[in-house]
C-alpha positions as CSV (number, residue, x, y, z in Angstrom):
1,X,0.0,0.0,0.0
2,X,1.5,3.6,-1.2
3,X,1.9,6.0,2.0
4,X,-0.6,8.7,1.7
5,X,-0.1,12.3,3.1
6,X,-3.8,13.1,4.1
7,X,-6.7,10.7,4.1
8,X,-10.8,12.2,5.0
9,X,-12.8,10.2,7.4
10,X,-16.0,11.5,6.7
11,X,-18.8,11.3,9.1
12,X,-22.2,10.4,7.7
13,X,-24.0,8.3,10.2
14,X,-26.3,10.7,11.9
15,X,-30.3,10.7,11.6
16,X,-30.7,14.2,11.5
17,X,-33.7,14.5,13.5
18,X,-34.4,17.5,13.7
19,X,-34.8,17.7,10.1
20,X,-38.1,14.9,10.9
21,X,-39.7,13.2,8.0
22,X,-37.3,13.9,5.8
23,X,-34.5,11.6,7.5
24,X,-37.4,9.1,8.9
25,X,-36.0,6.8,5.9
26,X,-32.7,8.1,4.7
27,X,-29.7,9.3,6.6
28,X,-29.0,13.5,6.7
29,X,-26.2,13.5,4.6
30,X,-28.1,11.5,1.8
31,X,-30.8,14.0,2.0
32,X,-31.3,16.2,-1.6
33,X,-30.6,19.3,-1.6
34,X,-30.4,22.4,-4.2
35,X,-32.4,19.9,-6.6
36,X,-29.8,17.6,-8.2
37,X,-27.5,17.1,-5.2
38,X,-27.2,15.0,-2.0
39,X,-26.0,17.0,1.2
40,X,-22.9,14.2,1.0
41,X,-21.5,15.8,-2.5
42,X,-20.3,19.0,-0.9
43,X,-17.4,17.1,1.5
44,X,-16.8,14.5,-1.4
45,X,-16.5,17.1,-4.0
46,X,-14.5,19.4,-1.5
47,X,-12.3,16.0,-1.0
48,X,-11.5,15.7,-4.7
49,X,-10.8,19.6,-5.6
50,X,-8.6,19.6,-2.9
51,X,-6.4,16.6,-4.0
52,X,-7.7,13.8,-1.3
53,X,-7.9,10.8,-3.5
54,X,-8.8,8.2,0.1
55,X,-12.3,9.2,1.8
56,X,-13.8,6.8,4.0
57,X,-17.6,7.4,4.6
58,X,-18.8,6.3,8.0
59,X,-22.1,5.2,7.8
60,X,-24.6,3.8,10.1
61,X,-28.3,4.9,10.3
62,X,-30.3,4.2,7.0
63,X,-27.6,3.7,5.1
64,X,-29.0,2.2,1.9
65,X,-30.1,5.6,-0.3
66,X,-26.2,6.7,0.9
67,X,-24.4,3.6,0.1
68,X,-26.4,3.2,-3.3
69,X,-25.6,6.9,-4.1
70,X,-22.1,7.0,-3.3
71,X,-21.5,3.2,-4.6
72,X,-18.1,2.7,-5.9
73,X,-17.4,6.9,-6.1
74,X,-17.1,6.8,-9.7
75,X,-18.7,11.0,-10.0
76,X,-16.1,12.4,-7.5
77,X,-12.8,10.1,-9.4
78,X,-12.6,8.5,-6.4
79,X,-12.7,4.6,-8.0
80,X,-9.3,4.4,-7.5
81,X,-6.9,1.1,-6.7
82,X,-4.9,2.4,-4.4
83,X,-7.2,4.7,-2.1
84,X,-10.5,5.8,-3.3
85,X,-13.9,6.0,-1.5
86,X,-14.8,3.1,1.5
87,X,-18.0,3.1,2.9
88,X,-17.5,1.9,6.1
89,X,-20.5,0.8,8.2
90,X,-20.3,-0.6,12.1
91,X,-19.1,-4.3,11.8
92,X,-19.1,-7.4,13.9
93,X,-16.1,-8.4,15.8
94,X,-14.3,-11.3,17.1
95,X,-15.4,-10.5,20.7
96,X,-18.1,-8.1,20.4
97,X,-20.2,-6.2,18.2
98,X,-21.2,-2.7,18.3
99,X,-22.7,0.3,16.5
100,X,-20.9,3.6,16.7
101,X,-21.6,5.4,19.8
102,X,-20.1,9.3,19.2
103,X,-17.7,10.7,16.6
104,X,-14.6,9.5,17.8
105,X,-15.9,6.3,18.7
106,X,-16.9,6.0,15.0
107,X,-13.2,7.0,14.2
108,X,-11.6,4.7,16.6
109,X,-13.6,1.7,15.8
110,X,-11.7,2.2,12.0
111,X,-8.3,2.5,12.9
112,X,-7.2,-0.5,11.4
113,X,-8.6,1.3,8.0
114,X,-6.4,4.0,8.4
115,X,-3.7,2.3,9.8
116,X,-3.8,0.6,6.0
117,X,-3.0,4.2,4.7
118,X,0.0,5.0,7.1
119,X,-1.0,8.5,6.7
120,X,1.2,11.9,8.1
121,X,-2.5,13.7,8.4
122,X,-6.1,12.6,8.9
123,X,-9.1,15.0,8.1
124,X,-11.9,14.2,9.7
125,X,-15.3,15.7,7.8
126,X,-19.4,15.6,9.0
127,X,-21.5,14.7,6.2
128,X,-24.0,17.1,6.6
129,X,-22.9,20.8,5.9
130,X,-23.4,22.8,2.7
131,X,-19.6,24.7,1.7
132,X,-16.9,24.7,-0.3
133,X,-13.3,24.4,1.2
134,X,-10.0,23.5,-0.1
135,X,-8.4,21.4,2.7
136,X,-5.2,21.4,1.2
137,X,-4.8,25.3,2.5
138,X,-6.3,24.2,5.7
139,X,-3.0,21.1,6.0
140,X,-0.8,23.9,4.6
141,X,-1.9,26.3,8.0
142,X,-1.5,23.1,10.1
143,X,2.2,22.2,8.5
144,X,3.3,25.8,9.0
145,X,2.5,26.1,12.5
146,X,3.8,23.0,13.3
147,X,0.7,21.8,14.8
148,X,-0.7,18.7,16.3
149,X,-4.6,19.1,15.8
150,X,-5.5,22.1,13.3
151,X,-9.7,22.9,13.7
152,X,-11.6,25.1,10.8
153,X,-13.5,27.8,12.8
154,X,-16.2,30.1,12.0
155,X,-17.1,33.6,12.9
156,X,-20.4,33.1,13.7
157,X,-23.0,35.8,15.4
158,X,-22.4,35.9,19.2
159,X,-26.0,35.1,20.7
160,X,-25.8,31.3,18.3
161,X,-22.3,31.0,19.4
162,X,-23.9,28.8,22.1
163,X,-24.8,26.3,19.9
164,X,-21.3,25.4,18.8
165,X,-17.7,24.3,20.1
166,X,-16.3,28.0,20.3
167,X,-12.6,28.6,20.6
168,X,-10.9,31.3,21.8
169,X,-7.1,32.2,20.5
170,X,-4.5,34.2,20.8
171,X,-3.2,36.3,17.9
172,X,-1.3,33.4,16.3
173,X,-4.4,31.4,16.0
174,X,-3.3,28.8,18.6
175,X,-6.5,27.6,20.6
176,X,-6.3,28.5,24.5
177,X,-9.6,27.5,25.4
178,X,-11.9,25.4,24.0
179,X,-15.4,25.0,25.1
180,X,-18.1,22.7,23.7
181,X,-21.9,24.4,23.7
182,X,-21.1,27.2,26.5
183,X,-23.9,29.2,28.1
184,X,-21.9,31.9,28.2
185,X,-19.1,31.7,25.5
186,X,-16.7,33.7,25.9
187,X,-15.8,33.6,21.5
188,X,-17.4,33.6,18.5
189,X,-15.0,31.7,16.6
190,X,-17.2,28.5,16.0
191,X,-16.0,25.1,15.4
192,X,-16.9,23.6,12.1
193,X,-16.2,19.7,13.3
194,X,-13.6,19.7,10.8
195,X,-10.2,18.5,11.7
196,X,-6.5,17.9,10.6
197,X,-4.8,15.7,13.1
198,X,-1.2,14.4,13.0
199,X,-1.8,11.1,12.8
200,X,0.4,10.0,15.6
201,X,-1.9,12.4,17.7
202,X,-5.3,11.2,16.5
203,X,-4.1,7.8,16.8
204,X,-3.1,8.4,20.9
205,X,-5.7,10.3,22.2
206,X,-8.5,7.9,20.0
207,X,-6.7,4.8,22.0
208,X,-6.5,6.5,25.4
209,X,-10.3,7.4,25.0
210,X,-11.9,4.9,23.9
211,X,-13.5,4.0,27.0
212,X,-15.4,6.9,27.4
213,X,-19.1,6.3,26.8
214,X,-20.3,8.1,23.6
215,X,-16.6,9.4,23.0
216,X,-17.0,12.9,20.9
217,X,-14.7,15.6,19.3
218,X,-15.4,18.2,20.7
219,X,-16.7,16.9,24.4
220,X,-13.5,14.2,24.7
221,X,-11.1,14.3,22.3
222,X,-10.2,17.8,22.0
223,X,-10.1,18.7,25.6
224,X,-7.6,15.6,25.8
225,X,-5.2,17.1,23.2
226,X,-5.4,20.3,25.2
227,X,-5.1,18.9,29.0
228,X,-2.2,17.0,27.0
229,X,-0.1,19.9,26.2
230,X,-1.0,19.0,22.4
231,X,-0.5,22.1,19.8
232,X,-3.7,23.4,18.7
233,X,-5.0,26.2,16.0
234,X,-7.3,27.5,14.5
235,X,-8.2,27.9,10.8
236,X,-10.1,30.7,10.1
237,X,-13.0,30.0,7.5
238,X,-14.6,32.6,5.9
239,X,-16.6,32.2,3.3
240,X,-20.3,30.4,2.9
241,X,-21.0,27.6,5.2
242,X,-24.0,26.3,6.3
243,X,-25.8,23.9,8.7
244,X,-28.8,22.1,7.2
245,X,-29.2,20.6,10.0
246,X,-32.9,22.4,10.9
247,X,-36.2,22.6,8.9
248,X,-35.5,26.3,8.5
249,X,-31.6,26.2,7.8
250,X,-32.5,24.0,5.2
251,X,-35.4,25.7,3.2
252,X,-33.5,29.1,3.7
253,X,-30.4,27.6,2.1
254,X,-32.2,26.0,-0.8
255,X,-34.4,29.2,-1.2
256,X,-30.7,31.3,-1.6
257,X,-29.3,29.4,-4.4
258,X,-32.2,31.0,-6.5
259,X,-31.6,34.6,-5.6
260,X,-30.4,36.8,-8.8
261,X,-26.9,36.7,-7.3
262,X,-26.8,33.4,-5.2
263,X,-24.6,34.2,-1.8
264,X,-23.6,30.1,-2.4
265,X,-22.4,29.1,-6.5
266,X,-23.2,25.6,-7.0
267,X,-21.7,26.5,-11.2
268,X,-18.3,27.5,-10.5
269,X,-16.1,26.2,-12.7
270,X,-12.9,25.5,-11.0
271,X,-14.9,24.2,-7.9
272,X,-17.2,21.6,-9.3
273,X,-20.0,19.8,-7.5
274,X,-20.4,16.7,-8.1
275,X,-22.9,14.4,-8.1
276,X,-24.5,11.0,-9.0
277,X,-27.3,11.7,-11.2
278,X,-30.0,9.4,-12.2
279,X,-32.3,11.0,-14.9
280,X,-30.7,12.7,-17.6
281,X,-33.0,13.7,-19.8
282,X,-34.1,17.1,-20.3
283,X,-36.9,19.3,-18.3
284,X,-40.3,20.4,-20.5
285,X,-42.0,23.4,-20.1
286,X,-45.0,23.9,-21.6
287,X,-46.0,26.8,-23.3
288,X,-48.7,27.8,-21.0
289,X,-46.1,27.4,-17.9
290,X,-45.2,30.3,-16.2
291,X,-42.0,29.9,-14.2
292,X,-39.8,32.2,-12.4
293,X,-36.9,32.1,-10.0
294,X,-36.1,28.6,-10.3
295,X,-34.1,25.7,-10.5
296,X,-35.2,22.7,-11.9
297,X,-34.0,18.9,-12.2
298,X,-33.3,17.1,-15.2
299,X,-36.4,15.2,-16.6
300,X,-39.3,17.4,-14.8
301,X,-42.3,19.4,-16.8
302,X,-43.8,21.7,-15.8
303,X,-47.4,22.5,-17.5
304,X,-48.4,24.9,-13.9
305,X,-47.0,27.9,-12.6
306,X,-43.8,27.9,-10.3
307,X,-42.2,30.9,-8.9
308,X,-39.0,30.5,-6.2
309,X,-38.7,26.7,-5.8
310,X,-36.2,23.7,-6.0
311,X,-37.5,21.3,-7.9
312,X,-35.6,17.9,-8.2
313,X,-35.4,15.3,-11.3
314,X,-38.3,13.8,-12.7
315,X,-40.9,16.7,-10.8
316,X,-44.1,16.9,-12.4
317,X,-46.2,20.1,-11.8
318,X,-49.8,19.9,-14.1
319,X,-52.0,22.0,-15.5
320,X,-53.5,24.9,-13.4
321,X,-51.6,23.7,-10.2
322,X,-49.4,26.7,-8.3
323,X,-46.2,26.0,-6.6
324,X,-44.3,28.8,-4.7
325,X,-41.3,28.9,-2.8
326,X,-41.3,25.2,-2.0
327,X,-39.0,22.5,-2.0
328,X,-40.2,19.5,-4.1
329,X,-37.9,16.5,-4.5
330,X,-37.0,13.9,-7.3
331,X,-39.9,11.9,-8.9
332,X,-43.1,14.1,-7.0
333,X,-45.9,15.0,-8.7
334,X,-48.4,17.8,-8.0
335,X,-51.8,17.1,-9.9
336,X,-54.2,20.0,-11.1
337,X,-55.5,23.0,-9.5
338,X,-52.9,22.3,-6.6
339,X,-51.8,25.3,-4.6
340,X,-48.8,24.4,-2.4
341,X,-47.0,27.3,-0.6
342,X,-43.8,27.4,1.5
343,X,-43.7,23.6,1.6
344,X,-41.1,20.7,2.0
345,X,-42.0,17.3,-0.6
346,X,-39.6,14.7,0.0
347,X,-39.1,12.3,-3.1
348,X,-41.8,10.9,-5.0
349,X,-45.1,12.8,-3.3
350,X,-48.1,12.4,-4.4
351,X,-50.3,15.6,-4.3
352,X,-53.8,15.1,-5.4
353,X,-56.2,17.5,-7.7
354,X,-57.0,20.8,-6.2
355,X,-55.2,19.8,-3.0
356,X,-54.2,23.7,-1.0
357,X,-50.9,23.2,1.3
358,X,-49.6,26.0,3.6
359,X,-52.6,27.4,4.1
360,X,-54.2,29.6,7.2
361,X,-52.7,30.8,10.4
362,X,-49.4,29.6,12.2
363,X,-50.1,27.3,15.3
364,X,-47.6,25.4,16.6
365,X,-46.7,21.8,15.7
366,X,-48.5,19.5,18.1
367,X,-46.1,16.9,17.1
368,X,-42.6,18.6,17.9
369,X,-42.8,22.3,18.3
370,X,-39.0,22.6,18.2
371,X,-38.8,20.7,14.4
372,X,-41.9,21.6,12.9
373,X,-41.7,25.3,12.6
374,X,-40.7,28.0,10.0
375,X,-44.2,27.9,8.9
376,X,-43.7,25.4,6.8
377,X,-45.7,22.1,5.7
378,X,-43.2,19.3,5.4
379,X,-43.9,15.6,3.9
380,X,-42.3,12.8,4.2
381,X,-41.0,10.4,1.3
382,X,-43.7,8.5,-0.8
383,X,-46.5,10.3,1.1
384,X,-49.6,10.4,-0.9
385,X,-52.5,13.2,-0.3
386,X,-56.1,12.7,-1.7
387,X,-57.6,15.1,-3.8
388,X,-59.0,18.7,-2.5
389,X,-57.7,18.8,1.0
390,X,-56.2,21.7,2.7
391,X,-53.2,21.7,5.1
392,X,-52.1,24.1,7.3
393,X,-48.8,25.8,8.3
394,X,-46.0,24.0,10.5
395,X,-47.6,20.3,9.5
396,X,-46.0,17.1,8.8
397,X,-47.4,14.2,7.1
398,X,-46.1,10.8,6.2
399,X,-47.6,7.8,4.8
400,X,-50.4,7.1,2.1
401,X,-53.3,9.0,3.6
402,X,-56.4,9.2,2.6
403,X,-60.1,11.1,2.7
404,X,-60.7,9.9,6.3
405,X,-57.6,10.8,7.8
406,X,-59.1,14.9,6.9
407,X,-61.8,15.7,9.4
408,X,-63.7,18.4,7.3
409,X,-61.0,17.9,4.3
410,X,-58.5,19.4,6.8
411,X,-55.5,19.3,8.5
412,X,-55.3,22.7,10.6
413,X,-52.1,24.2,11.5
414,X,-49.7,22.2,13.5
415,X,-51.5,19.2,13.4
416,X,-49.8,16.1,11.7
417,X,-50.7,12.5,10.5
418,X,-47.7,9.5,10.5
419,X,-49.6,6.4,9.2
420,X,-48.4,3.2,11.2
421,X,-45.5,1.7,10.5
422,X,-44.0,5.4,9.8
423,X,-41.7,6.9,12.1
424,X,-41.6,10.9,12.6
């Protein structure tokens, strides 16, 4: 096996729950996004631009759109002999067996992976955060200041910085303090949970943790490398970077990619996205369509009206049906006379004739205030709705429902239906 410098260890087990139907059958990372993509493609494609030919994916919850998506790397180049893309799932062992309990218990449970590899430098990657970064700047920053752990920080505003790690440096960038989720932080340089270790380093503190119960990053590992006297930085980040990790975070990131001058470029050219894409052939719009501020996947027609959405492949929106600034994902179809407003559709929805979504007041979500919010209606994948209904604001629905499942042809405002057998 040929020494590499840097191999990624990308994390892309987590449900993503707070994102709610949407990740009731598929895993965060795999979830679409910006109507062609997966959230996955952003690290991978970051991986290949930057020149890191050996990514292993760490997967674990619903991993079968993911693994089918990512299958042997051939979009990103990374089908390579030596190196390449692993996707590598929790596995049984001689004496036990064990799913991956933390981040750096995921890590540690695949040393033997990276061992293979011999590497100087591991970067370890989450799955599930929309950017573009060249990491090979990032192991330049960490080679220069001679450092042992190197993590990408983010100025973020100071009353969110509670909801990250925050760091807090002195003027060379070397991390004095770290502290995971503060009340009171006392920075606003976020952690991005992306890191370069030495490998020696990662190796160390991974084996001298391991018996911690849910070992993390930023709760175990770092704190270890800084009790220990390690050499820590910071690598300043500042360009576009965001964490679809909410209901909201990731309509308002969709919705930006349509503005006149996106904030986020998914068309550079010398910074490519890319993806594995299914349906190739072209989109068809009618001549009695009316469509504005949009972007939409290969295959769909539209025959309606659409104004600020994010429609996936294969979409079909029919005659006389009204979509507007939604999300609708690959293979849904919106039948006539539909009105659907500020919505979420994960893949292959159903909506039937004259059906009205995102309708009425705002009430809060009776199922999970804290998910379903944003005033937003969000379905989960295959759902099926029966003709001339009317949902309200902050709803969620999953399943095949049908007539009965309306009381008065409605589902009011924060209410939600998840047939049996669906999970929420």
């Amino acid at each position: 096996m040929i020494r590499k410098e840097m191999i990624a260890m990308l994390l892309a087990g987590g449900q993503g729950s707070r994102l709610g139907v949407l990740t009731s059958d598929v895993a965060k990372p795999a979830v679409s996004f910006g109507g062609k993509y997966r959230i996955i493609d952003f690290p991978l494609s970051n991986c290949i631009n930057s020149g890191i030919d050996t990514v292993g994916v760490l997967t674990q919850y619903q991993p079968l759109v993911l693994n089918s998506h990512i299958g042997i790397g051939i979009p990103w180049d990374l089908d390579r002999n030596n190196g390449g893309v692993a996707v590598l799932p929790p596995y049984e062992k001689s004496d036990s067996s064990e799913w991956y309990s933390g981040t750096a218990n995921a890590i540690y449970q695949n040393l033997k992976y990276m061992e293979s590899y011999n590497p100087e430098y591991v970067l370890i990657l989450s799955g599930d955060h929309i950017y573009k970064m060249d990491y090979e700047a990032m192991l330049d920053f960490h080679k220069q200041n001679e450092a042992d752990v190197t993590i990408a920080a983010i100025p973020v505003p100071m009353e969110e910085a509670s909801r990250f790690g925050i760091v807090v440096t002195d003027e060379q960038k070397q991390i004095k303090e770290f502290e995971e989720k503060p009340e009171m932080p006392s920075s606003n340089l976020a952690s991005m949970g992306i890191y370069i270790f030495s490998w020696q380093v990662l190796k160390d503190s991974l084996i001298a943790m391991k018996d911690q119960s849910n070992c993390d990053f930023g709760k175990h590992i770092i704190p270890y490398c800084h009790e220990n006297g390690k050499r820590l930085f910071a690598y300043e980040f500042n360009d576009y970077w965001k964490d679809v990790g909410t209901l909201g975070s990731y309509w308002e990131a969709n919705m930006e990619l349509i503005d006149l001058i996106p904030e986020f470029n998914l068309y550079e050219e010398f910074w490519k996205i890319y993806t594995k894409q299914d349906i190739i052939e072209p989109q068809y719009i009618s001549a009695e369509a009316k469509v504005e501020r949009a972007i939409i996947g290969a295959g769909a027609q539209i025959y309606g009206e659409v104004q600020s959405c994010v429609l996936g492949a294969g979409v079909v929106i029919e005659e006389g049906a009204v979509v507007r600034d939604s999300i609708l994902m690959e293979g849904t179809r919106v039948r006539r006379g539909a009105i659907i407003d500020k919505a979420i559709l994960a893949e292959n929805c159903d909506i039937g004739e004259g059906v009205q979504i995102g309708v009425g007041e705002e009430a809060p979500s009776r199922l999970n205030a804290s998910i379903y919010a944003f005033g937003l209606a969000t379905l989960g994948e295959d759902t099926v709705i029966p003709a001339n209904v009317r949902i309200g604001k902050n709803t969620a629905i999953k399943g095949r429902t049908t007539e009965e499942d309306y009381p008065n042809g409605e589902l009011a405002g924060g209410g939600y239906i998840i047939k049996v057998g669906e999970e929420a």
